[in-house]
Kinemage of the C-alpha trace (Angstrom):
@kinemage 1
@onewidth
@group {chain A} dominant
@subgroup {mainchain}
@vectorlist {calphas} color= white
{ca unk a 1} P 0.000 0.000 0.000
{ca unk a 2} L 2.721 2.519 0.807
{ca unk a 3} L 3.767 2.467 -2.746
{ca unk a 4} L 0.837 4.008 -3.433
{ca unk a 5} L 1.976 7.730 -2.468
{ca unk a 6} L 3.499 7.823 -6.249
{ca unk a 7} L 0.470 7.301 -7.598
{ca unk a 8} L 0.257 11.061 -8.637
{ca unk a 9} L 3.858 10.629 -9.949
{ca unk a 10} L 2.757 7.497 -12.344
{ca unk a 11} L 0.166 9.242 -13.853
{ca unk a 12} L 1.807 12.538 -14.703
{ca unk a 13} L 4.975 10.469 -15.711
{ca unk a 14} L 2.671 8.115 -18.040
{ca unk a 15} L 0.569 11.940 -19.407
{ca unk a 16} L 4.291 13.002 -19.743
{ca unk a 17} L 5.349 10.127 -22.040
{ca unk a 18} L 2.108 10.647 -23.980
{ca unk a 19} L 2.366 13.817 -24.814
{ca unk a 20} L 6.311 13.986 -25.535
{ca unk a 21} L 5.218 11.272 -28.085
{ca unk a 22} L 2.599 12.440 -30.037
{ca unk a 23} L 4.359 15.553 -30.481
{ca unk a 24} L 7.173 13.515 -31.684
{ca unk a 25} L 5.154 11.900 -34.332
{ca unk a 26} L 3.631 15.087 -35.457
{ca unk a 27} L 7.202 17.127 -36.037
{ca unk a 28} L 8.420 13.928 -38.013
{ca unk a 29} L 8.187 13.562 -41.773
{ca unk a 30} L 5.966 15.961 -43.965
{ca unk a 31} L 3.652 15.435 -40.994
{ca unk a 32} L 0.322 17.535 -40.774
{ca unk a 33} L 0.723 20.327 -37.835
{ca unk a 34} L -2.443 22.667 -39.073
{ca unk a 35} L -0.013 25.480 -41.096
{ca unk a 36} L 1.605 26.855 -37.801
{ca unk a 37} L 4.851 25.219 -36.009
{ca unk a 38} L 3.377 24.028 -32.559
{ca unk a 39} L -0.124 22.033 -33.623
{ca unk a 40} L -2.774 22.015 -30.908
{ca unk a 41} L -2.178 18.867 -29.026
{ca unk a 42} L -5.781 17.520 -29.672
{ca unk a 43} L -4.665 17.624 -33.427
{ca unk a 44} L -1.576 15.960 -32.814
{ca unk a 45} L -3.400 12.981 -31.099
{ca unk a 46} L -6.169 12.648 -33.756
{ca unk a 47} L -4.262 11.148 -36.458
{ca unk a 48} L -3.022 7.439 -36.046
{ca unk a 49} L -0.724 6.659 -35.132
{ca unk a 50} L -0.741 9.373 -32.445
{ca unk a 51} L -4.404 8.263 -31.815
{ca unk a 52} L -4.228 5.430 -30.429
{ca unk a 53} L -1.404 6.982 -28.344
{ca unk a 54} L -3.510 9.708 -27.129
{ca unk a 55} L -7.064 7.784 -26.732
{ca unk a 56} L -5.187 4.476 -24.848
{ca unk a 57} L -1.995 6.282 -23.165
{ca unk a 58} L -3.964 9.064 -21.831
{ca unk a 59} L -7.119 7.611 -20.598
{ca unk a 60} L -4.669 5.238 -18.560
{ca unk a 61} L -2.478 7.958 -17.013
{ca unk a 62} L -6.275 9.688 -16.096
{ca unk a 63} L -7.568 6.713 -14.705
{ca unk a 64} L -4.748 6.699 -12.627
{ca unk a 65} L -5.131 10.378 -11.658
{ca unk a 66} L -8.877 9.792 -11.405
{ca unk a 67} L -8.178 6.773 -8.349
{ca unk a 68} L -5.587 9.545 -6.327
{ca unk a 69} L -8.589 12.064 -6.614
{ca unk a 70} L -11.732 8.839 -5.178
{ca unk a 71} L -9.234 6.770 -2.925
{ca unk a 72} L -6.327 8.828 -1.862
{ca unk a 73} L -7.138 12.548 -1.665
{ca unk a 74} L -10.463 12.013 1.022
{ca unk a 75} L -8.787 10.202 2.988
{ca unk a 76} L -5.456 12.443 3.447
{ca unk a 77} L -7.683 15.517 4.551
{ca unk a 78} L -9.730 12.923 7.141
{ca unk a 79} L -6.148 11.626 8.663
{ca unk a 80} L -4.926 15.081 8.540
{ca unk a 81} L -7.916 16.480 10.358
{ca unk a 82} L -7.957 14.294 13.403
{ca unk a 83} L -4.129 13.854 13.669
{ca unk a 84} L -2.445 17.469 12.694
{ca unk a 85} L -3.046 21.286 13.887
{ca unk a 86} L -6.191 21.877 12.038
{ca unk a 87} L -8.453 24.375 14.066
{ca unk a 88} L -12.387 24.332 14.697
{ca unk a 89} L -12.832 25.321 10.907
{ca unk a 90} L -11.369 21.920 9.612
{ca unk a 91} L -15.104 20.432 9.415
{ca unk a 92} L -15.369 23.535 6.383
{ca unk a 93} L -12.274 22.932 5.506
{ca unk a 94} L -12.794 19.467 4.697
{ca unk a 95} L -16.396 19.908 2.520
{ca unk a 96} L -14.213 22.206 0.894
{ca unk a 97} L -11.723 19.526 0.016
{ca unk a 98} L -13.885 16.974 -0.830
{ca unk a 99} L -15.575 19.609 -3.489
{ca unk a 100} L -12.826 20.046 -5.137
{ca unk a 101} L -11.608 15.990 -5.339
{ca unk a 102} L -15.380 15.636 -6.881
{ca unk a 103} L -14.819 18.172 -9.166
{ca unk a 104} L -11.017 16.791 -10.293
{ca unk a 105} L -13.354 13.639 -10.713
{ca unk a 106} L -15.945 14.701 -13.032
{ca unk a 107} L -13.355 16.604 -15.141
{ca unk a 108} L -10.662 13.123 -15.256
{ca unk a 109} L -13.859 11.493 -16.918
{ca unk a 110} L -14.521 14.669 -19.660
{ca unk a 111} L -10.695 14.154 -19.979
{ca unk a 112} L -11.288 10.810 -21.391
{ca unk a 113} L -13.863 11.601 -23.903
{ca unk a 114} L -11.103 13.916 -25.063
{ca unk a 115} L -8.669 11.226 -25.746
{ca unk a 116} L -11.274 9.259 -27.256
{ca unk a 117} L -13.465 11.331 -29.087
{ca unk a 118} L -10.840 13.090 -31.748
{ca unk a 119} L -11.240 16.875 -33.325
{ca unk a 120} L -12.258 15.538 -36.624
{ca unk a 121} L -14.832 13.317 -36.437
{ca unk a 122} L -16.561 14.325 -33.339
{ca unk a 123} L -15.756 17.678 -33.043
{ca unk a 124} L -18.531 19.058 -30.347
{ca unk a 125} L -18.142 16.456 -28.329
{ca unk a 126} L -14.241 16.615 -28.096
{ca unk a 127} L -14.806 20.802 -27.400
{ca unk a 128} L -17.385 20.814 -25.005
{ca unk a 129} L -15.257 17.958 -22.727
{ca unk a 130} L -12.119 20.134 -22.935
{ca unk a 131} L -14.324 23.150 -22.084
{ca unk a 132} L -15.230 20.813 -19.392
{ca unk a 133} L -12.433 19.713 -18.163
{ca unk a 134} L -10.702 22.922 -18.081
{ca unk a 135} L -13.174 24.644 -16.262
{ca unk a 136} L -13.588 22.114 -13.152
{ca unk a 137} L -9.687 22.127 -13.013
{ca unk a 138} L -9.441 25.552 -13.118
{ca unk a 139} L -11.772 25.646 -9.813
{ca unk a 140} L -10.244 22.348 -8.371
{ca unk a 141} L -6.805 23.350 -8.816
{ca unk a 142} L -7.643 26.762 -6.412
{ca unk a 143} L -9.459 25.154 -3.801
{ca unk a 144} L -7.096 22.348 -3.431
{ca unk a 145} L -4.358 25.594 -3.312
{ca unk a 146} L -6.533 27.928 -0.917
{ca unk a 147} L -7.127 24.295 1.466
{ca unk a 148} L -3.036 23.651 1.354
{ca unk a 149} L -2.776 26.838 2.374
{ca unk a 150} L -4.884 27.042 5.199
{ca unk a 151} L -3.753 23.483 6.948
{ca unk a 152} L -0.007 24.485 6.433
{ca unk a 153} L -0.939 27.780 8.808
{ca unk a 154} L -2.949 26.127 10.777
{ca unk a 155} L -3.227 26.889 14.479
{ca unk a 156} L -2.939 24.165 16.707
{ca unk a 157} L -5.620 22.451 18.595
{ca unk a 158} L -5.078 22.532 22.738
{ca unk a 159} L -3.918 19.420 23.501
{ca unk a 160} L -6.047 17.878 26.760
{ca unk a 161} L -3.527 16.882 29.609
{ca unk a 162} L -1.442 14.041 29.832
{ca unk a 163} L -1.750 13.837 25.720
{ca unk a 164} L 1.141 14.150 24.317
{ca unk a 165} L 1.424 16.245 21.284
{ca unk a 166} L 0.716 14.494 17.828
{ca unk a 167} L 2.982 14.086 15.304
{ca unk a 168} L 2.627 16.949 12.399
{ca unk a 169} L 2.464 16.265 8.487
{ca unk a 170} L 2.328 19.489 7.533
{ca unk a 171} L 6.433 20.335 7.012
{ca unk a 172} L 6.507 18.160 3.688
{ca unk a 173} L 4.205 21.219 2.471
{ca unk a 174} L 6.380 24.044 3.938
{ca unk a 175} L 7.617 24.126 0.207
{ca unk a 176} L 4.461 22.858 -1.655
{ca unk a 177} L 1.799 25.551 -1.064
{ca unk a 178} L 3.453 28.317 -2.268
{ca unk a 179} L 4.602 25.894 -5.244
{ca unk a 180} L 0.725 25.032 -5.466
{ca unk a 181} L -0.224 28.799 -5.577
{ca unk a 182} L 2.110 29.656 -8.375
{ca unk a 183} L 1.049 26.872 -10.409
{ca unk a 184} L -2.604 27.359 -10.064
{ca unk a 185} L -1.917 31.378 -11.162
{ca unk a 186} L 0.383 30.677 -13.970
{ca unk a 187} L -2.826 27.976 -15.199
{ca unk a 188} L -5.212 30.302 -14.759
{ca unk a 189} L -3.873 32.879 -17.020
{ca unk a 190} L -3.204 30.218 -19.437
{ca unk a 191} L -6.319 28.779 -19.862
{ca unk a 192} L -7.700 32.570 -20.173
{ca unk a 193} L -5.626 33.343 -23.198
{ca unk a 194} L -6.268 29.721 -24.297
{ca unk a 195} L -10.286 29.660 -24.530
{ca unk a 196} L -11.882 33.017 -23.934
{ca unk a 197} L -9.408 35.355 -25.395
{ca unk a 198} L -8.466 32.823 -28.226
{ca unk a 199} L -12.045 31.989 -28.811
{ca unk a 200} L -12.559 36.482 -29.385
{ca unk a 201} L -8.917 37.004 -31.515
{ca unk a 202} L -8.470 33.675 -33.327
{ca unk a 203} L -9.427 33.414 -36.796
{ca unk a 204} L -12.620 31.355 -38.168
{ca unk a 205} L -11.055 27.615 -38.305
{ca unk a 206} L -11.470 26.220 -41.856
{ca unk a 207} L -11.776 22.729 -43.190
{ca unk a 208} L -7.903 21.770 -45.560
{ca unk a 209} L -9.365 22.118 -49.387
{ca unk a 210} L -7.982 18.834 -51.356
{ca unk a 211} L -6.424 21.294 -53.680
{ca unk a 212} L -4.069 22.530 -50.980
{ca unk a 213} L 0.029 22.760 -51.521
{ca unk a 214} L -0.279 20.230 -48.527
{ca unk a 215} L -2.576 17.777 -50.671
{ca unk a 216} L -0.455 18.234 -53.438
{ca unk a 217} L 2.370 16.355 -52.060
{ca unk a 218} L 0.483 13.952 -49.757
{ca unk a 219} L -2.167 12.794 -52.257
{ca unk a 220} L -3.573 9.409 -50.409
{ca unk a 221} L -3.301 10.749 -46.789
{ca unk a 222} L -5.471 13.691 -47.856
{ca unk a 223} L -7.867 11.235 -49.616
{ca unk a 224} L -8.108 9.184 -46.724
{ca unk a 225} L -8.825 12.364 -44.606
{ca unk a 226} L -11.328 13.560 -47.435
{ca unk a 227} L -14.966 14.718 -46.430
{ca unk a 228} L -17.682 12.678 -47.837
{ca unk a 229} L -18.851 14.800 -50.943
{ca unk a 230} L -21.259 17.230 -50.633
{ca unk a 231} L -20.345 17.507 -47.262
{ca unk a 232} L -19.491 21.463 -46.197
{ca unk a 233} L -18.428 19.917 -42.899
{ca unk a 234} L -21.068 22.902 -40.660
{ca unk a 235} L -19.592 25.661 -43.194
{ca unk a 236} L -15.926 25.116 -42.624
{ca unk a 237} L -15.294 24.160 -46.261
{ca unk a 238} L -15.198 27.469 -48.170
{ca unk a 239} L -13.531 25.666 -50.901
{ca unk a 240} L -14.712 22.346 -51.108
{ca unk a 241} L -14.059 19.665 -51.790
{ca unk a 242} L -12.054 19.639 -48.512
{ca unk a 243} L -10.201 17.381 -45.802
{ca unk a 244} L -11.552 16.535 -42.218
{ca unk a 245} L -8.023 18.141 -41.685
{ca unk a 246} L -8.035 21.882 -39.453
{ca unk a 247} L -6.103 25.040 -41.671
{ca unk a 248} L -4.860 26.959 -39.077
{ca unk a 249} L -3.091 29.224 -41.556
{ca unk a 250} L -4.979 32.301 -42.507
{ca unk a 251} L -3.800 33.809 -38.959
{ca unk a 252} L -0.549 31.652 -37.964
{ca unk a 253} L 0.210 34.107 -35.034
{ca unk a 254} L -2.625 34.045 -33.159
{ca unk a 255} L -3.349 30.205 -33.358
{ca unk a 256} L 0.265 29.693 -32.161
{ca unk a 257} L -0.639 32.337 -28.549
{ca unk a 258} L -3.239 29.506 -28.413
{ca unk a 259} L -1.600 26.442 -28.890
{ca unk a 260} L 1.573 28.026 -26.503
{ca unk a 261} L -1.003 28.764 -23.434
{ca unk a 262} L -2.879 25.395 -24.437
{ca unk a 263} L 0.498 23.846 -23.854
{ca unk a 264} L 1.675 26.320 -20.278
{ca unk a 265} L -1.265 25.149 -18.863
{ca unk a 266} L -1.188 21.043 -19.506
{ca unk a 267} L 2.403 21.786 -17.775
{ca unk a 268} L 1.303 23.522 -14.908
{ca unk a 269} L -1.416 20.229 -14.276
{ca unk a 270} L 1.245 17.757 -14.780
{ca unk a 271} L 3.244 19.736 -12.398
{ca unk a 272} L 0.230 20.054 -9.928
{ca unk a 273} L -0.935 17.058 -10.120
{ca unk a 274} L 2.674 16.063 -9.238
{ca unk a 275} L 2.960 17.667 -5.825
{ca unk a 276} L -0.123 15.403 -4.435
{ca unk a 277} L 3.098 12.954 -3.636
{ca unk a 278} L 3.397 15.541 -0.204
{ca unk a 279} L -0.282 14.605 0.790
{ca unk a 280} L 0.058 11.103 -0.071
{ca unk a 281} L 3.397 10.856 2.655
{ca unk a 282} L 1.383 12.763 5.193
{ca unk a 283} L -1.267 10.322 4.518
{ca unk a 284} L 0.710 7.389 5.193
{ca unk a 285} L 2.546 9.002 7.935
{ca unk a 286} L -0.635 10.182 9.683
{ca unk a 287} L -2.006 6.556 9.682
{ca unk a 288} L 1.366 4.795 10.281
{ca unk a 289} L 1.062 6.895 13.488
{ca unk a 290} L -2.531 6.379 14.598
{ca unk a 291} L -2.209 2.595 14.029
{ca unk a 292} L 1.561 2.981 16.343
{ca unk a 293} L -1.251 4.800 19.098
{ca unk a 294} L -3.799 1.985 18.925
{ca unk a 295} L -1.429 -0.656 19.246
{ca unk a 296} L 0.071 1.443 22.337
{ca unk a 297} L -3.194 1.625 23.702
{ca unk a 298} L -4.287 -1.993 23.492
């Protein structure tokens, strides 16, 4: 069981892998990257073979993200509450906690009908589960911060007499929180300029005509890719016929502020979800503890 406290590490190590891959396969070859230099990474895990990379390798490492979240989170903040310096407010303090593990939940399961459902062939559902998924980890990410924060300046209880006083968890996270708070600002502005503000200044995104310079020297991927005829794809093929393929072209440098914040703020998770290895010792510790005091009891 005590291996378990890298559970946080295997997933973002496994998320890590995925994504360092399917970029990989995108920047090799005459591969298609959307006419800028740094594709969004929902394109670059749309095409097989980065697919199946994306759908199987990241609904794994989220699975594995999605048990520290159910198992492992709720029942650090109940050890720490009993066992550490948590005042009268740790009852609030721990609804708040549990919100926000619910929350990483629900948005771990929208993250896997992004790896699964691609850009090109089911377009609205892939968007409105990254919308998803953003949003609730926006919110989770700052109330798991604002909870660190308060339990690492915590006052401590009065101890009753002849108790002697319990052993604290919270020095792991002398270093974390303000790590934590850093990382949940720098995501925050990066999934601003990522959705709202490059939802307002990014161009209209367009459907790759079959007549495209790209086309022209990859003739049977672009059939492959090809839009059944007739098919205006929703009125994103202006010059039909066209690809299922995003053009990203017509306004390179505002795409590419996108893709860049897209990118800063997948970090900043991996990073975050990375530092749950603290609560996951204090966990351990904290029980390793109260099982030394029941045995000393008995």
């Amino acid at each position: 069981m005590r291996c378990l406290r890298w559970l946080p590490l295997f997933g973002v190590g496994l998320w890590a892998v995925v994504l360092l891959t399917v970029e990989i396969i995108a920047q090799t070859d005459d591969r298609y990257k959307g006419g800028i230099a740094l594709p969004y990474i929902s394109d670059t895990g749309a095409i097989p073979p980065g697919y199946y990379v994306f759908s199987i390798g990241g609904s794994s490492a989220t699975a594995l993200l999605f048990a520290q979240q159910l198992f492992l989170s709720p029942r650090y903040i109940s050890a720490i509450s009993s066992t550490n310096s948590l005042a009268a407010s740790s009852r609030c303090l721990k609804g708040w906690w549990y919100t926000a593990c619910a929350l990483a939940c629900v948005a771990a399961v929208a993250l896997i009908l992004v790896t699964w459902f691609d850009t090109y062939d089911s377009e609205d559902v892939h968007f409105y589960s990254a919308a998803t998924f953003f949003l609730l980890t926006a919110i989770a990410l700052t109330v798991f911060t604002v909870c660190s924060t308060a339990i690492y300046f915590a006052k401590p209880r009065p101890l009753q007499s002849n108790t002697q006083p319990p052993k604290t968890t919270t020095p792991s996270m002398a270093t974390l929180w303000p790590l934590k708070l850093a990382m949940t600002a720098i995501f925050w502005i990066s999934v601003i300029i990522y959705l709202p503000i490059g939802s307002v200044v990014a161009c209209e995104s367009q459907r790759l005509p079959l007549d495209s310079d790209y086309c022209a020297r990859n003739e049977d991927f672009c059939e492959d890719m090809a839009l059944p005829e007739g098919d205006d794809a929703g009125g994103s093929c202006e010059e039909p016929p066209c690809t299922k393929l995003w053009d990203y072209s017509d306004c390179p440098g505002t795409t590419l502020m996108s893709t860049i914040s897209q990118l800063v703020s997948v970090v900043m998770l991996i990073g975050y979800q990375a530092t749950f290895i603290s609560e996951n010792t204090a966990l351990f510790h904290a029980e390793q503890a109260m099982g030394s005091r029941a045995i000393v009891t008995v």
